[in-house]
N, C-alpha and C positions, 0 to 999 in steps of 0.2 A: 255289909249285907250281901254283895255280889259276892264276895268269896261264897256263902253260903247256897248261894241258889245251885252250885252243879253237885255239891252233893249230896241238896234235897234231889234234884233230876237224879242221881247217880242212884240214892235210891229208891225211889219211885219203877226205875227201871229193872231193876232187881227184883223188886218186891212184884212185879205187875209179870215178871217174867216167871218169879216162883211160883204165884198163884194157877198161871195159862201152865205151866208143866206138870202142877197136881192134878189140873181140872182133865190135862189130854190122857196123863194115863191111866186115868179111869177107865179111860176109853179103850186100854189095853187090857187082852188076857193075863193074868196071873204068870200062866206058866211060858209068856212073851218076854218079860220082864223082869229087871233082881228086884230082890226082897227090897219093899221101901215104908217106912213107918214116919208119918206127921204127926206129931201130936194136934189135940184140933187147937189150943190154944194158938198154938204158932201160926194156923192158918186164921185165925181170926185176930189175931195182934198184924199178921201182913194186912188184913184187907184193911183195918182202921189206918194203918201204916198209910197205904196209899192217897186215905183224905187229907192226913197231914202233910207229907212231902209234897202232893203234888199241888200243895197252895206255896209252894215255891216262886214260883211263874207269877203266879195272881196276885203278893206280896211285892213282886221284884216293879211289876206298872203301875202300884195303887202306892211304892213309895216315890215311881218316876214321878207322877201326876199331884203329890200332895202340897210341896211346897208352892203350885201354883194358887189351887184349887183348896184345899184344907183337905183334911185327912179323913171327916166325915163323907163330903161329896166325892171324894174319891174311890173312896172302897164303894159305896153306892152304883157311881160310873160304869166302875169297874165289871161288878160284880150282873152289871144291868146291862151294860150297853157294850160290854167289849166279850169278845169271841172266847179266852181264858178266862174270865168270870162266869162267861156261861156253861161251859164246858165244865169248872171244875164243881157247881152245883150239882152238874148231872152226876159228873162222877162221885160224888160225895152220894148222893141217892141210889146210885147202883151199886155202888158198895156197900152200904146199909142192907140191903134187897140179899146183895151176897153172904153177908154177916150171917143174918134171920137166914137164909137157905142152908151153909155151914152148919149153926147154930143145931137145926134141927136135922140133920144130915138130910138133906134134902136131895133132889136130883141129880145127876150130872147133868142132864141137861141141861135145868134150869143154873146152874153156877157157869158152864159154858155162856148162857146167854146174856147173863148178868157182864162177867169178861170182857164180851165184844162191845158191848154195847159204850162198856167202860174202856175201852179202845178206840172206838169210834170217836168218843167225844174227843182221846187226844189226837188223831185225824183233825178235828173239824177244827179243834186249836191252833193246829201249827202254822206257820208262816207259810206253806204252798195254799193251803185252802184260801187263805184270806189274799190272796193274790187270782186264784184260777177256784171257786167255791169247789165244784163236784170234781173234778181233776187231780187238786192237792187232796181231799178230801179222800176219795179211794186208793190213792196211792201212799199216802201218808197212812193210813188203816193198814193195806195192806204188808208195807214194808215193815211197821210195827208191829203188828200182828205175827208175822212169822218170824220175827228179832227174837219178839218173847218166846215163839211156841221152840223153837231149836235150843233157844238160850235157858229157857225155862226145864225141858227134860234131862239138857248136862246139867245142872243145878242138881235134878233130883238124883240121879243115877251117880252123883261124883261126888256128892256129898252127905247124901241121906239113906245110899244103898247097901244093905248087909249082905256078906258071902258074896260068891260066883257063880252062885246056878243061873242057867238062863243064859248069860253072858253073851252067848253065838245066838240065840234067839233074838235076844235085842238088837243086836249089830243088824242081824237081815234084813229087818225093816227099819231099823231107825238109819242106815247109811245112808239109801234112798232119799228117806224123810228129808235129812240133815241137807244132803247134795240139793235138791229142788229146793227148797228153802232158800239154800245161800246164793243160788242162780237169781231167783228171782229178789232176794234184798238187794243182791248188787245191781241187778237192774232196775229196782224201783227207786235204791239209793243216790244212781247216776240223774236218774231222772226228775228227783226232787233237787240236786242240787245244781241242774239245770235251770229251776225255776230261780234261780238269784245270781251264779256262774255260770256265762257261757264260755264252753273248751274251749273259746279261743282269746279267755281272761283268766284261765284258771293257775298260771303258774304268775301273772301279774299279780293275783290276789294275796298271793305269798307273803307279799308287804303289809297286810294290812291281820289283825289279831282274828280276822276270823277267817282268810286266809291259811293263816298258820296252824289253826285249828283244824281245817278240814284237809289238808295237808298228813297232820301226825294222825289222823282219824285212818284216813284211806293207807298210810305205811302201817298200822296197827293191824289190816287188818290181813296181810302178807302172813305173817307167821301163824295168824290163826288158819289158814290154808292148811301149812306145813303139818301141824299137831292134827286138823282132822284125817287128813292122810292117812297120819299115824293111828291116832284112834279108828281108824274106818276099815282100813287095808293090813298096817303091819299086826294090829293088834289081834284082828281073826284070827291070822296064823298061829299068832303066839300061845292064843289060847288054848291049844293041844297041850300045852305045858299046863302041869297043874300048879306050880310053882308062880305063874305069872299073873298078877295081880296089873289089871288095867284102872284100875280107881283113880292111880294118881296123876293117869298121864290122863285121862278128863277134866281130871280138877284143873293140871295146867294148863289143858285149853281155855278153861272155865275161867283162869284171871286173865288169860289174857283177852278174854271177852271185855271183864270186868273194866279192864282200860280202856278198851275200846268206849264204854258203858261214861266212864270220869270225861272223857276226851268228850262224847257227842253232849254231854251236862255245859263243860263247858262253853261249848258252841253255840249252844240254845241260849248262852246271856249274850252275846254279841250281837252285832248289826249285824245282817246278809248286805254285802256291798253289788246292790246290785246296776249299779259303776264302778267298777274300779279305779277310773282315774279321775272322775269326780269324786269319789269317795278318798281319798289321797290330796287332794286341793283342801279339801271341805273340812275335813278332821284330821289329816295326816297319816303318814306311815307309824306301824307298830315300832317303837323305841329300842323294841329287842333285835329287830331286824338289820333296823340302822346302827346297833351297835355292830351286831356282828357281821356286818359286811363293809363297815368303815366309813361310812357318809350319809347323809340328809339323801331322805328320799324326796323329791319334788315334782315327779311325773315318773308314770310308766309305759311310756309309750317306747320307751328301749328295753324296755326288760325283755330280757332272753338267758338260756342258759348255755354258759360257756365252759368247758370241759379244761381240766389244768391238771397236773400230776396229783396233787392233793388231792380233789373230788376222785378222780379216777379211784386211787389209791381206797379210800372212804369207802368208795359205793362194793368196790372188790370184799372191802373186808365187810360190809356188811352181808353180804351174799353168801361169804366166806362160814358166816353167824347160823345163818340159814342151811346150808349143807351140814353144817358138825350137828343142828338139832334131829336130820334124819338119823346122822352116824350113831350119835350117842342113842338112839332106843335101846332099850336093856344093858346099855352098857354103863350107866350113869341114871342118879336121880333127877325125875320127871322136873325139880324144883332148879337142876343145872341147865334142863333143857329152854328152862320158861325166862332164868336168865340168858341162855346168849336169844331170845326171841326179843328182849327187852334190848341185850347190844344190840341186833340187826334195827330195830328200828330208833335207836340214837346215830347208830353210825349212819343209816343211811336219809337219815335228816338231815344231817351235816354235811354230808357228803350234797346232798342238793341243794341246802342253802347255799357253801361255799362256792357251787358252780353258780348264783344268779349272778347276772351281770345288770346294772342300770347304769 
């Protein structure tokens, strides 16, 4: 079962992300924007999408809870008394509300308000609310919220847009867009994960599976920098060429979202350690960790990172990964570039592992 729950999340977050990128650019002029064509099935198979996947979560504590309690009084519990069973009714109701709005081409507004509202609820889900109610609650909204609304419009423009009119239209306002956005995720993101790692546990955590997680999370999201650069700045220029076709190097921003997307699924089925050296006594260090750095973890109150030719050596060459992705723009395909984004962040995982010291 836990294999399965990150990539119900993984899609739930795609799909929640497809929908908020239909809904905004409606809210765009025509002649803003490239040609984009949804069929409406697609958008109503995504919103029914979202009641299923996102009983991911509500599935994953109503199987924690069963072999105590029985499988009847559980979903019951669940579905009544815990914060993911309440949330995923709402969501399930606002999606419905969306379908019927869809359905009969109904307002932008109203599918905008339907959205949020179904945003909200996963806010009010997540592990900061149930810790700090209105705090995780708007932060966790907010950081979601504009995850999907950036992540949602390269979806539509990189995968569902015809020709290149418009091109340098879109750029002018969606660069901005994008830049503000990604300001504010990373600062809403530091700040939620605040609520469970404090900066001065966070390379201790490294030993533990959600550690690890939020580790390959935060190197993922280095390369996505790099490509919107690309997308943002190299690609305006390019487009005086009429030769140059910018689709693919979106798209490869767009997976490497995507992983980002698998990576935060994952994370949502693990414990927030929020001890790390209690949390390390109590269930132990991730197995994978202790393989590769050659010994039983049993406390971290020495963790620290120690610098040796190897790491050095790692961390060079991933950075190395990261400069050839500017080099190659038009010199190579966008799908070369999205691999060496995929080396920089194995090599420079490794390269950090190798340096922990316990």
């Amino acid at each position: 079962m836990n294999f399965l729950i990150p990539i119900t999340e993984f899609g739930s977050y795609l799909l929640f992300s497809f929908l908020v990128g239909h809904v905004a650019l409606q809210f765009v002029p025509q002649a803003n924007k490239p040609e984009i064509n949804i069929a409406k099935p697609v958008l109503l198979l995504s919103t029914l999408g979202i009641i299923i996947l996102s009983l991911g979560p509500v599935v994953q504590v109503i199987s924690y809870f069963q072999e105590g309690v029985g499988l009847a009084l559980a979903i019951r519990a669940v579905l009544i008394d815990f914060q993911v069973g309440k949330a995923w009714i709402f969501i399930g109701l606002m999606s419905t509300f969306l379908w019927i709005t869809l359905v009969l081409n109904g307002s932008k507004y109203l599918q905008a308000l339907w959205l949020f509202l179904m945003i909200t609820a996963v806010g009010y889900s997540s592990h900061a609310a149930s810790l700090s109610f209105w705090t995780g609650l708007v932060s966790h909204t907010v950081h979601f919220l504009l995850v999907t609304l950036w992540t949602g419009i390269l979806i539509h423009v990189a995968w569902f847009s015809k020709g290149q009119p418009n091109w340098s239209k879109f750029l002018i306002w969606f660069t901005p867009l994008a830049f503000g956005c990604f300001i504010i995720i990373i600062a809403s993101g530091l700040f939620l994960m605040f609520f469970v790692v404090e900066p001065k546990d966070y390379v201790k955590a490294w030993v533990l599976p959600y550690g690890q997680m939020l580790l390959l999370k935060h190197i993922s999201i280095i390369p996505i920098m790099v490509f919107a650069f690309i997308n943002s700045v190299l690609t305006r220029k390019s487009l005086k060429l009429s030769s140059f076709n910018p689709r693919p190097w979106i798209r490869g921003e767009s997976v490497l979202i995507f992983i980002v997307f698998y990576v935060t699924g994952i994370l949502g089925t693990l414990s927030p350690p929020h001890e790390v050296e209690f949390t390390v006594k109590s269930e132990g260090a991730s197995k994978w960790v202790e393989w590769l750095i050659g010994k039983e973890i049993l406390s971290t109150v020495q963790t620290g990172l120690t610098m040796s030719f190897q790491t050095v050596l790692l961390i060079m060459a991933s950075f190395l990964f990261l400069i050839l992705i500017l080099f190659s723009f038009k010199m190579i395909r966008p799908i070369i570039a999205v691999s060496l984004g995929v080396s920089f962040i194995i090599a420079l995982y490794f390269g950090l592992m190798f340096s922990l010291s316990i």
